[in-house]
Steps between C-alpha positions, in 0.01 A plus 500: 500500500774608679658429883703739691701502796462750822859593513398749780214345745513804701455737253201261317326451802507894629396562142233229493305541816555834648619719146233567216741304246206216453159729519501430129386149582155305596551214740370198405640251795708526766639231695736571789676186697619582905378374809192427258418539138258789404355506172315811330258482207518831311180408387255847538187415675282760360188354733680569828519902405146690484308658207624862616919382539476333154297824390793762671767337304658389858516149344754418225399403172714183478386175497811479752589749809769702409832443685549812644162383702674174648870571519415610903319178578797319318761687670313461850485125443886510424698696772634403784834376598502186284507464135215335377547155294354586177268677357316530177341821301342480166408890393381624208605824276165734576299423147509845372902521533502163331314590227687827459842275502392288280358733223778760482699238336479364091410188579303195278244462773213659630540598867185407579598096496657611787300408846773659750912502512578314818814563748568182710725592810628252683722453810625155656842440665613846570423599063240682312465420118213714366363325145311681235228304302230612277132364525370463164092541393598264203754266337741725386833404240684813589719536836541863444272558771707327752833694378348860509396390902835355559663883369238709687560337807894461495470931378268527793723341788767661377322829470378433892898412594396117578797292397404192328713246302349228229500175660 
């Protein structure tokens, strides 16, 4: 587990909820304090879409929605001319990328113990701190799982120009 620092909230948040920089994630909550708090369950309801949408493919295959499907709602419930107070997202790494992560590296586990690897970001008094974590199937001995999702994701900022320092 790792925490890092938005050095640049400008850049983040241009990034975050108008650029494609996050589409690689599922959302699993959202909660978004100003004039009101808002909070979003990723959840998928598969009942509320019918037999012939779940049959098209039109509905993702994620037990989550993808991020790329709520970053409007999240944005629209953010703008304005004030700041809001805080807010809250917990995403997940898309299951197929995780799984691709966390098998191209020799490793002593199996990367199937792995449920999801989980990006926390965070913003409260004018800061954003985004913290990694991995959700584990299993017990596991090894934190090798936690430091190859700690390098990924500082590479990946870095490779999308979002400037981050460890906290």
């Amino acid at each position: 587990m790792t925490a890092l620092q938005i050095t640049s909230m400008k850049q983040f948040m241009s990034q975050f909820l108008a650029g494609d920089a996050f589409d690689v994630f599922l959302l699993e909550e959202a909660v978004i304090s100003a004039a009101n708090t808002t909070t979003i369950d990723g959840h998928l309801n598969r009942e509320f879409f019918s037999e012939e949408d779940l049959l098209s493919g039109q509905v993702p295959d994620y037990d989550f929605m993808p991020w790329s499907n709520l970053k409007g709602l999240c944005f629209h419930l953010m703008k304005g001319k004030r700041t809001p107070l805080s807010f809250k997202f917990i995403l997940l790494l898309k299951p197929e990328l995780a799984e691709k992560l966390l098998s191209r590296e020799d490793s002593d586990f199996d990367p199937s113990q792995i449920s999801a690897l989980v990006l926390t970001v965070r913003y409260d008094k004018g800061r954003a701190v985004l913290t990694t974590g991995v959700s584990m199937r299993t017990f596991l001995l090894s934190k090798e799982p936690d430091r190859i999702w700690d390098r990924a994701l500082s590479s990946y900022l870095a490779q999308k120009g979002i400037s981050a320092e460890p906290l």
